[in-house]
Short mmCIF file of the C-alpha atoms (twelve columns), coordinates in Angstrom:
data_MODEL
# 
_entry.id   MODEL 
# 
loop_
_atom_site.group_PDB 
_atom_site.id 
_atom_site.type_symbol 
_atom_site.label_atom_id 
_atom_site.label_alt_id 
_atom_site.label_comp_id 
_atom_site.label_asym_id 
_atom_site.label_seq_id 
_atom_site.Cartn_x 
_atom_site.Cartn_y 
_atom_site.Cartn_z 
_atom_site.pdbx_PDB_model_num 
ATOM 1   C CA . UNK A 1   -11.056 -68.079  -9.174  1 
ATOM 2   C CA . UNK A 2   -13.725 -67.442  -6.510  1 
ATOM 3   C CA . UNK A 3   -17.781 -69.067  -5.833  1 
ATOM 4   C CA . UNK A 4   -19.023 -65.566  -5.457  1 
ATOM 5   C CA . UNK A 5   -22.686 -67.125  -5.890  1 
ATOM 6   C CA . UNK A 6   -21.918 -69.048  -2.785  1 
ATOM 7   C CA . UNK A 7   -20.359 -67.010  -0.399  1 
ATOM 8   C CA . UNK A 8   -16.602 -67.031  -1.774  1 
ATOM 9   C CA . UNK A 9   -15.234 -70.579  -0.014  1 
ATOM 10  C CA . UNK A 10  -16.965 -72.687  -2.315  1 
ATOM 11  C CA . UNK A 11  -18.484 -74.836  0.956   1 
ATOM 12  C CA . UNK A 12  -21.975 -74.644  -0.883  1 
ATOM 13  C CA . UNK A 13  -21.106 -75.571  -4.243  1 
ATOM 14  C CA . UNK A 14  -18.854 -78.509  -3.046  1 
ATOM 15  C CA . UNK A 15  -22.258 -79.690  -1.370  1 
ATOM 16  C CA . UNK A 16  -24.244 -79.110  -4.558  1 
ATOM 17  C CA . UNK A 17  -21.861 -80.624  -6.795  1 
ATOM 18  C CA . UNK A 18  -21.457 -83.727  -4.376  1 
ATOM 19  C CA . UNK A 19  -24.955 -84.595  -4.585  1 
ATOM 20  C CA . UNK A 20  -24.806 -84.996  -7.744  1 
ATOM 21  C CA . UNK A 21  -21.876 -87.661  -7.385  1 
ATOM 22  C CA . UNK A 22  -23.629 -90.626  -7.726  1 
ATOM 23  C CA . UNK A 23  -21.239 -94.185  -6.380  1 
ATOM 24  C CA . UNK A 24  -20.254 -96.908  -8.284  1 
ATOM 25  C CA . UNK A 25  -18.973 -99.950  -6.854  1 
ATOM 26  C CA . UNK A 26  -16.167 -101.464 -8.664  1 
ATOM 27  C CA . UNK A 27  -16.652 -104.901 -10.758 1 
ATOM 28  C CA . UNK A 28  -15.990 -106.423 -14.180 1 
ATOM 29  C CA . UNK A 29  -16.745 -105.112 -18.030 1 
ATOM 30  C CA . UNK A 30  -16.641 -107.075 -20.838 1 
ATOM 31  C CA . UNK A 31  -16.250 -104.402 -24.080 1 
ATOM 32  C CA . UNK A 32  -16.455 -105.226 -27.324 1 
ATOM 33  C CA . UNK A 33  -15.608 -103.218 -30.880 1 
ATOM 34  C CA . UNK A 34  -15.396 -103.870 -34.608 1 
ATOM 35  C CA . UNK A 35  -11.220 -103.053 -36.091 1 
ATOM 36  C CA . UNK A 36  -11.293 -102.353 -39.887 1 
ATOM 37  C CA . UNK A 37  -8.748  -104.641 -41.427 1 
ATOM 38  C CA . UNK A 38  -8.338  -102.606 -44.707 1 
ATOM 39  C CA . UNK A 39  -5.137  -100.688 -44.246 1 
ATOM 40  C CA . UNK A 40  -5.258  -96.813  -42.837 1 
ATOM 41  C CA . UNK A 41  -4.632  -94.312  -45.065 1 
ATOM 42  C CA . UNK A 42  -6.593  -91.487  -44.459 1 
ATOM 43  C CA . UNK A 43  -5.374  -88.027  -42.549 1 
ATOM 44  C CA . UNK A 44  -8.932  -86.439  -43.179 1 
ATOM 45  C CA . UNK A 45  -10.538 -88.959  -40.572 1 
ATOM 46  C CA . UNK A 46  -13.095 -87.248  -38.339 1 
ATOM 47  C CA . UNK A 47  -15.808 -89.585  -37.224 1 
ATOM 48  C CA . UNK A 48  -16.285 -93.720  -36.795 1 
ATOM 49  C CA . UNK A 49  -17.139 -95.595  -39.771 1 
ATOM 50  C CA . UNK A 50  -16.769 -98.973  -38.842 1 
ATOM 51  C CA . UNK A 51  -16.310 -100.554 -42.460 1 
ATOM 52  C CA . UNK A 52  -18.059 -103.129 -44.553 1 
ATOM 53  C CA . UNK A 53  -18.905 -106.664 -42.490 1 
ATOM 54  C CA . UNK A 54  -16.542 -108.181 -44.445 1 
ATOM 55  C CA . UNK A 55  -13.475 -105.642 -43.472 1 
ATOM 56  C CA . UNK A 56  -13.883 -106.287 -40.235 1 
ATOM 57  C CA . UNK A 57  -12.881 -108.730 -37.289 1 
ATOM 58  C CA . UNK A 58  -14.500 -108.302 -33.239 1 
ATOM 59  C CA . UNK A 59  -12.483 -107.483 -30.710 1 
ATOM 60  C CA . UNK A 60  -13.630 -109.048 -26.945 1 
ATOM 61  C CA . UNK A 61  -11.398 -107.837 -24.001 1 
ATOM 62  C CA . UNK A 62  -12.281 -107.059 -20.217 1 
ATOM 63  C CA . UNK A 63  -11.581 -104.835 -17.476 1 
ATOM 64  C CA . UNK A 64  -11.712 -104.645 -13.821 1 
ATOM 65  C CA . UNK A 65  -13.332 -101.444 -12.440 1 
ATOM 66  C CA . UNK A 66  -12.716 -100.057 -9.004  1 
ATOM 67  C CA . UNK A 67  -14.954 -97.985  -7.360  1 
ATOM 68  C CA . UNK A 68  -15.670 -94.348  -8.248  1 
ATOM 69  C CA . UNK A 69  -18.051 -91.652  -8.321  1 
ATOM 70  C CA . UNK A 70  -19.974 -90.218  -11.569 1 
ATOM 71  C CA . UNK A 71  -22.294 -87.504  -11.621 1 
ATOM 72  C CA . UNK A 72  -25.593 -88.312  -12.255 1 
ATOM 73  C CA . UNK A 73  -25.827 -86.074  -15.321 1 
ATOM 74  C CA . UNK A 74  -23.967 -84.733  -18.391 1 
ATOM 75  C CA . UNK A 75  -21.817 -80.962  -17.580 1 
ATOM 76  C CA . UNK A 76  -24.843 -78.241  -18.140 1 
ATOM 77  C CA . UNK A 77  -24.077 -74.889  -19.455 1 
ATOM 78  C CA . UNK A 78  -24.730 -73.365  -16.567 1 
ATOM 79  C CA . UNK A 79  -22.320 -75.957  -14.581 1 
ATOM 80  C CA . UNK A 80  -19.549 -75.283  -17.432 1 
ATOM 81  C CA . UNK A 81  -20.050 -71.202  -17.854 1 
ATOM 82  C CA . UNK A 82  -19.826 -71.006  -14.068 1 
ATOM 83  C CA . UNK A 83  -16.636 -72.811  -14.023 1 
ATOM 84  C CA . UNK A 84  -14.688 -71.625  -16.913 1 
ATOM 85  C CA . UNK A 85  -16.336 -68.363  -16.793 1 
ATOM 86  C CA . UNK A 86  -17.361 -67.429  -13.509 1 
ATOM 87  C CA . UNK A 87  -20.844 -66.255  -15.276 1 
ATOM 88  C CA . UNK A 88  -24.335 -67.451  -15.609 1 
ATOM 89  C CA . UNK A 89  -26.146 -68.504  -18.602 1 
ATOM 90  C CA . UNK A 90  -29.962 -67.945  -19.661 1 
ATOM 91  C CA . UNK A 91  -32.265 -69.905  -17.154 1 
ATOM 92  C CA . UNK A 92  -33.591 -71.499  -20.271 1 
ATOM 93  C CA . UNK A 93  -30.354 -73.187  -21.062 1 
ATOM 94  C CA . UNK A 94  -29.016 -74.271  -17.134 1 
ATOM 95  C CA . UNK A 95  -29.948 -77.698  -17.845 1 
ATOM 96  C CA . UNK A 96  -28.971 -78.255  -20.769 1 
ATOM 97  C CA . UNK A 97  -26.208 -80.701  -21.553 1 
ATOM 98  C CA . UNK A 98  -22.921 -78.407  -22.483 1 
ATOM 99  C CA . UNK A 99  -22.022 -79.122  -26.645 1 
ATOM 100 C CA . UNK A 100 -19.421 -78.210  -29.084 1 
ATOM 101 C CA . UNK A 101 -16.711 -79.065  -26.321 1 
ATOM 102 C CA . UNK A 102 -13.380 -80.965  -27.099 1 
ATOM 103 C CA . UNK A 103 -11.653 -83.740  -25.616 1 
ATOM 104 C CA . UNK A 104 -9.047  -80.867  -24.633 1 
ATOM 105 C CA . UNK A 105 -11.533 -78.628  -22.904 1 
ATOM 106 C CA . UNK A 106 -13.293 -80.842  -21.143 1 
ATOM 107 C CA . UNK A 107 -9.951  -81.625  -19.603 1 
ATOM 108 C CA . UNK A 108 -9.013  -77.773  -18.811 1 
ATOM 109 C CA . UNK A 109 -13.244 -78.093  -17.278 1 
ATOM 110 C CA . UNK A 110 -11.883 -81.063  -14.925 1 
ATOM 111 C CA . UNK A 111 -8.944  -79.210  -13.738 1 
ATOM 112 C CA . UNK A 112 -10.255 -75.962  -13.196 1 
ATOM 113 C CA . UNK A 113 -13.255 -77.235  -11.505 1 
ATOM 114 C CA . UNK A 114 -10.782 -79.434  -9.119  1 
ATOM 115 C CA . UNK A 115 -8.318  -76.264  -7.912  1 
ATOM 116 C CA . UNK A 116 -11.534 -74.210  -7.747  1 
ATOM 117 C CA . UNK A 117 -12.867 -76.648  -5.003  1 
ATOM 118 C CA . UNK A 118 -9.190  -77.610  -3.231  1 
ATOM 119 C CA . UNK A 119 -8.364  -81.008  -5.240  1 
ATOM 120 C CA . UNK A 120 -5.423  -82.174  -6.833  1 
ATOM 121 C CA . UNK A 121 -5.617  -81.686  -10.518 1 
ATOM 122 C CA . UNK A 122 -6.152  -85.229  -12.536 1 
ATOM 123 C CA . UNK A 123 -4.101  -84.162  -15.456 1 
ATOM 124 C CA . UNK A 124 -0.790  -82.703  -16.622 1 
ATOM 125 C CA . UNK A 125 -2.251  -81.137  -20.406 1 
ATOM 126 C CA . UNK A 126 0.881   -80.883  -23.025 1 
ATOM 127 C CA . UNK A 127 0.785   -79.909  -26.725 1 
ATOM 128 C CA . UNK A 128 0.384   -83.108  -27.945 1 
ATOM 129 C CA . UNK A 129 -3.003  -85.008  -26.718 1 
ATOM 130 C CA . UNK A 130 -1.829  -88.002  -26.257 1 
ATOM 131 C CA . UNK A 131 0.959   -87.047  -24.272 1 
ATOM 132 C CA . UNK A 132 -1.340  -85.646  -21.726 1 
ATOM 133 C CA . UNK A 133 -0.564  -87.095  -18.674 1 
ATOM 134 C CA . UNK A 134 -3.192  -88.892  -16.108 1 
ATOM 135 C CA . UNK A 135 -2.198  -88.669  -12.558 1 
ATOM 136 C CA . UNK A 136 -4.376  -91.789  -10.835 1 
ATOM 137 C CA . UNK A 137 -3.621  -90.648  -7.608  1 
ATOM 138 C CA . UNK A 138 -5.189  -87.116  -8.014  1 
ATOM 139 C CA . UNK A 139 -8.378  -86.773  -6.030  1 
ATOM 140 C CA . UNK A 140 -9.831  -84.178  -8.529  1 
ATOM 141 C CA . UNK A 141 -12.200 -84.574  -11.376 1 
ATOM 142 C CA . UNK A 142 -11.868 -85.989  -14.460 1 
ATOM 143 C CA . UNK A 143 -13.457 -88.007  -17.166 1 
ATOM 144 C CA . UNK A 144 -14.505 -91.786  -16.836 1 
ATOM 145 C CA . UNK A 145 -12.400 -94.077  -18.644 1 
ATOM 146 C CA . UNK A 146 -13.516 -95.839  -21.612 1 
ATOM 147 C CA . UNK A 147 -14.428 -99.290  -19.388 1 
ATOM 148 C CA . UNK A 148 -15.786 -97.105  -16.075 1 
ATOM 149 C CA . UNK A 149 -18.460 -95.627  -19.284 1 
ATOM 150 C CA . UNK A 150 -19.752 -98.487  -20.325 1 
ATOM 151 C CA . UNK A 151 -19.933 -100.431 -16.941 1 
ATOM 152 C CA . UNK A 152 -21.799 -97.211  -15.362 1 
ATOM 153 C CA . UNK A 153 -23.972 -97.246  -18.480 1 
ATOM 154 C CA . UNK A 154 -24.967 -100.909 -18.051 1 
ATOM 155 C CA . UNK A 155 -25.611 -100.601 -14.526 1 
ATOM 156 C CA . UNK A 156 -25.581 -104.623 -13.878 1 
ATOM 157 C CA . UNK A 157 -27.929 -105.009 -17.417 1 
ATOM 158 C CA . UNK A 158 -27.220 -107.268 -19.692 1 
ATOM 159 C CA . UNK A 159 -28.795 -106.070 -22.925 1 
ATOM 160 C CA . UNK A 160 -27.996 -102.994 -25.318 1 
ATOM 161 C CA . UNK A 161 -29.932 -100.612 -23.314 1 
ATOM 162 C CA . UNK A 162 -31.040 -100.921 -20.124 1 
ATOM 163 C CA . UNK A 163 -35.046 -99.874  -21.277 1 
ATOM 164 C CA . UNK A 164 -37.029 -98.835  -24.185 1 
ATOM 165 C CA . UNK A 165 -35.317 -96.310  -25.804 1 
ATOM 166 C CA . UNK A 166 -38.390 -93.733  -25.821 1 
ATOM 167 C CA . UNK A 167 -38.229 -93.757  -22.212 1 
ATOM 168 C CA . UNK A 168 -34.794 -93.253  -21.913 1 
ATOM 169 C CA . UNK A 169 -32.872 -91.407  -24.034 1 
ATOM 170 C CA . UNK A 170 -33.146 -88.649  -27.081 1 
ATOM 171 C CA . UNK A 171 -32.519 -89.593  -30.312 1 
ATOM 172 C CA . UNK A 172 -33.290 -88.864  -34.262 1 
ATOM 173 C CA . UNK A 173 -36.974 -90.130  -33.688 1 
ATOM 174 C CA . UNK A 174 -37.858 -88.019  -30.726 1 
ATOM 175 C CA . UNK A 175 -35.491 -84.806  -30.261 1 
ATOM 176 C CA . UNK A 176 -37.018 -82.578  -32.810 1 
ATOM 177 C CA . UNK A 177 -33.589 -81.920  -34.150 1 
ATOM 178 C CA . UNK A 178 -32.118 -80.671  -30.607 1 
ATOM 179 C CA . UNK A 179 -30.643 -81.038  -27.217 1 
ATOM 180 C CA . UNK A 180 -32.979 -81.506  -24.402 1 
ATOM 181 C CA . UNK A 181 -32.437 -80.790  -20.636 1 
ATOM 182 C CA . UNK A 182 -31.226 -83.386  -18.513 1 
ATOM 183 C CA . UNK A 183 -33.068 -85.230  -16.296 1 
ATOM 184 C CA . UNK A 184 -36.374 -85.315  -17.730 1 
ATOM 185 C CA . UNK A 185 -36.313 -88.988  -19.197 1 
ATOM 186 C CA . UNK A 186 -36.146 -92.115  -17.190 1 
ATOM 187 C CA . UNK A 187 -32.264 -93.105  -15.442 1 
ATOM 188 C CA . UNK A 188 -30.998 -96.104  -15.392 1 
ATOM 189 C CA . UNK A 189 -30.718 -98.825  -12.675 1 
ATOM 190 C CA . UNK A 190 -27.721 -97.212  -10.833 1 
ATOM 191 C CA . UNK A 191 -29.774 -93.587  -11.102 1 
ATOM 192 C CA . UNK A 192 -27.365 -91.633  -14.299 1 
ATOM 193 C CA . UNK A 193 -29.722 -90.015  -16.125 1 
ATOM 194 C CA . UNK A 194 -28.923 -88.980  -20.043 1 
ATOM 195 C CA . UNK A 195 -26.283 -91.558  -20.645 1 
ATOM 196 C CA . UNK A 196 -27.478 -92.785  -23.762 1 
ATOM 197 C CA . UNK A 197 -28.699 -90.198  -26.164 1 
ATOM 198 C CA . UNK A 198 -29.000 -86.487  -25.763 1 
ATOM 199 C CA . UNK A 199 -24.852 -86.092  -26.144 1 
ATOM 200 C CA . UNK A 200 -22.370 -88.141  -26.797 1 
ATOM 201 C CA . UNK A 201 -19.944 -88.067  -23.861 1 
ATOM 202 C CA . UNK A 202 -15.987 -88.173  -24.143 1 
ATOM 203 C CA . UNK A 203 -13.825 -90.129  -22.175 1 
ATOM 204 C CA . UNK A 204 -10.270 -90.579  -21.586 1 
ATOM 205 C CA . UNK A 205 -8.989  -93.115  -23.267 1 
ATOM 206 C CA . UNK A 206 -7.135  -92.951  -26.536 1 
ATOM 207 C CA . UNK A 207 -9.092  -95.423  -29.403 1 
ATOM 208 C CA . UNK A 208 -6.113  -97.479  -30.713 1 
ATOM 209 C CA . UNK A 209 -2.873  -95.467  -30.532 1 
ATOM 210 C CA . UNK A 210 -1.287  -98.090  -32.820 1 
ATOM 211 C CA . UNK A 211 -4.157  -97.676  -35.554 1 
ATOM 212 C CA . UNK A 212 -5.840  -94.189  -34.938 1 
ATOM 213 C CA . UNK A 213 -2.682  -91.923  -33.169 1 
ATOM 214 C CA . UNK A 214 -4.422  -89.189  -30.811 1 
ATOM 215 C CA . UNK A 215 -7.917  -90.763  -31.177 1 
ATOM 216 C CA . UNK A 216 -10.608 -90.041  -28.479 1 
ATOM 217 C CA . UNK A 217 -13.192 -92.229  -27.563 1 
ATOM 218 C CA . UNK A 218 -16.735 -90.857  -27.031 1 
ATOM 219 C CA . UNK A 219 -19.741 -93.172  -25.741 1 
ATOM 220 C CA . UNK A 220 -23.545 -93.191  -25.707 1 
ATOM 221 C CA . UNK A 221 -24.627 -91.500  -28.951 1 
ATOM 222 C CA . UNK A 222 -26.826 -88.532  -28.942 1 
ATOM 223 C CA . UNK A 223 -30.216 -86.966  -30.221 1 
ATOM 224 C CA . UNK A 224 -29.025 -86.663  -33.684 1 
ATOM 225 C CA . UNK A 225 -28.314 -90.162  -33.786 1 
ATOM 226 C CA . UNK A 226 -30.446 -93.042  -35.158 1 
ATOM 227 C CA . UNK A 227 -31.970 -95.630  -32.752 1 
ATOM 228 C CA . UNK A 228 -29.082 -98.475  -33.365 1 
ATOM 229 C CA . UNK A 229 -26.472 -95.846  -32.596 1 
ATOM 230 C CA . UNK A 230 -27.739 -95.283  -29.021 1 
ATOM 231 C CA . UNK A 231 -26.323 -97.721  -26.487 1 
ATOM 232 C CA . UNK A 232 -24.485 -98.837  -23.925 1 
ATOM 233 C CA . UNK A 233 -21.750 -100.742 -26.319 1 
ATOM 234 C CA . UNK A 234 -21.181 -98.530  -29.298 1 
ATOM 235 C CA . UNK A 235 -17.960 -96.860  -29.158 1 
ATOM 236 C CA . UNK A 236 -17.437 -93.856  -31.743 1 
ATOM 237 C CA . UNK A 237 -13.839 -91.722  -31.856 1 
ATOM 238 C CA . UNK A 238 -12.189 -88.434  -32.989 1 
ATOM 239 C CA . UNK A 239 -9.532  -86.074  -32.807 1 
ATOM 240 C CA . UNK A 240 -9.210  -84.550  -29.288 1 
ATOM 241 C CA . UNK A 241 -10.094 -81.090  -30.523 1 
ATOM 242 C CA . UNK A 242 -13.709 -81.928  -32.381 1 
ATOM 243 C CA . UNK A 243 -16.380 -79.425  -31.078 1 
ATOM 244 C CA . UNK A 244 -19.772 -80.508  -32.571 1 
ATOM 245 C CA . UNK A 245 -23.341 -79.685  -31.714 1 
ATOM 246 C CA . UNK A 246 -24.154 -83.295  -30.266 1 
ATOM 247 C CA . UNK A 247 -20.631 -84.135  -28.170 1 
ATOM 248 C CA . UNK A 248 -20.490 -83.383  -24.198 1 
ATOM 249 C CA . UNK A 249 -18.598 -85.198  -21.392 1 
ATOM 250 C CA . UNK A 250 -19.532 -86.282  -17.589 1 
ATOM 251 C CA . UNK A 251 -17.725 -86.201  -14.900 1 
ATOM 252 C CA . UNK A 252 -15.972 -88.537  -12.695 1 
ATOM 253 C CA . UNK A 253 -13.896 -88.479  -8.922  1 
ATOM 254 C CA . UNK A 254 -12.027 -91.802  -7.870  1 
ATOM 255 C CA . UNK A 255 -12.434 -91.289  -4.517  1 
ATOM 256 C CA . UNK A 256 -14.997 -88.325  -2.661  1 
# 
């Protein structure tokens, strides 16, 4: 695969694209979920429901983070098309935030975009998801883990959200029933813009093998979501191959 737009060496695009890598110094998260204590039975499961207050118990654990870089902005169409395939979208639509991706394909996106620019691909993609292996000492792009999410998110905040939500994200209340482009609310402290609301954004990390089997995790909520559903804590999951109309990713590099 060639950069045609940019003179066929990709020199250009590798500075574009690494502007857009904003750094994160490393640090502790303390995460936080709900586990339904009523017995799993269901093979129909598609999307969180978190269970009656009385079915459920909180889980606290926490996580160091080393440093890393995340771009400042969901994958846009125009980002994703141009990857996967080498074409251009409408102007209309470059900034928008890419939807109706999977887990899966937004790992194929991380690969292809890390041979296209010289890196070491993150991730060793088999039949089965969750035998998909992560290589941590790739230097190519991938998705944040579930931890690096909500400690970028956060940005050294303490609360929910990190501002009023109207000023920061796209939700039920404001999004006229759509996606919006990115960038054109306020970021937050560390300068991501979009990471609550708009799309949801995938990560790595399986949910709870144990409980759930193949299980993503997605973070952030999205502009079909209502206001409670938008923050930095709430942690949603699905199978890895869900493609819905509110569900994106971001991406990550360990080390530039």
């Amino acid at each position: 695969m060639t950069i045609d737009k940019y003179g066929g060496d990709g020199e250009h695009f590798l500075k574009d694209l690494m502007d857009l890598m904003v750094p994160i110094e490393g640090g502790i998260v303390e995460l936080r979920d709900y586990i339904n204590v009523n017995k799993w039975i269901s093979s129909d499961y598609t999307l969180a429901d978190p269970g009656r207050e009385s079915d459920r118990k909180v889980i606290i654990w926490t996580e160091k983070i080393e440093p890393f870089y995340v771009m400042k902005y969901p994958v846009t169409q125009h980002l994703y098309h141009f990857v996967m395939h080498q074409e251009e979208v409408e102007s209309s639509a470059n900034d928008m935030p890419i939807t109706e991706v999977s887990w899966l394909d937004s790992i194929v996106f991380c690969n292809a975009l890390s041979r296209i620019l010289g890196r070491t691909e993150c991730y060793t993609i088999t039949n089965e998801s969750e035998n998909t292996i992560y290589n941590k000492q790739a230097n190519g792009f991938r998705l944040l883990s579930d931890a690096e999410w909500q400690y970028a998110c956060k940005a050294g905040t303490k609360g929910y959200r990190y501002e009023r939500i109207d000023k920061i994200a796209w939700y039920q209340e404001n999004s006229n029933g759509s996606v919006h482009q990115v960038g054109k609310l306020l970021p937050n402290p560390w300068g991501l813009y979009d990471i609550i609301g708009n799309v949801w954004e995938w990560c790595w990390d399986l949910y709870d093998a144990e409980r759930y089997g193949n299980y993503r995790v997605f973070r952030g909520g999205s502009w079909a979501e209502v206001e409670n559903n938008c923050g930095a804590t709430n942690r949603r999951k699905s199978m890895p191959d869900l493609r819905v109309d509110d569900l994106g990713f971001r991406i990550a590099l360990t080390k530039l």
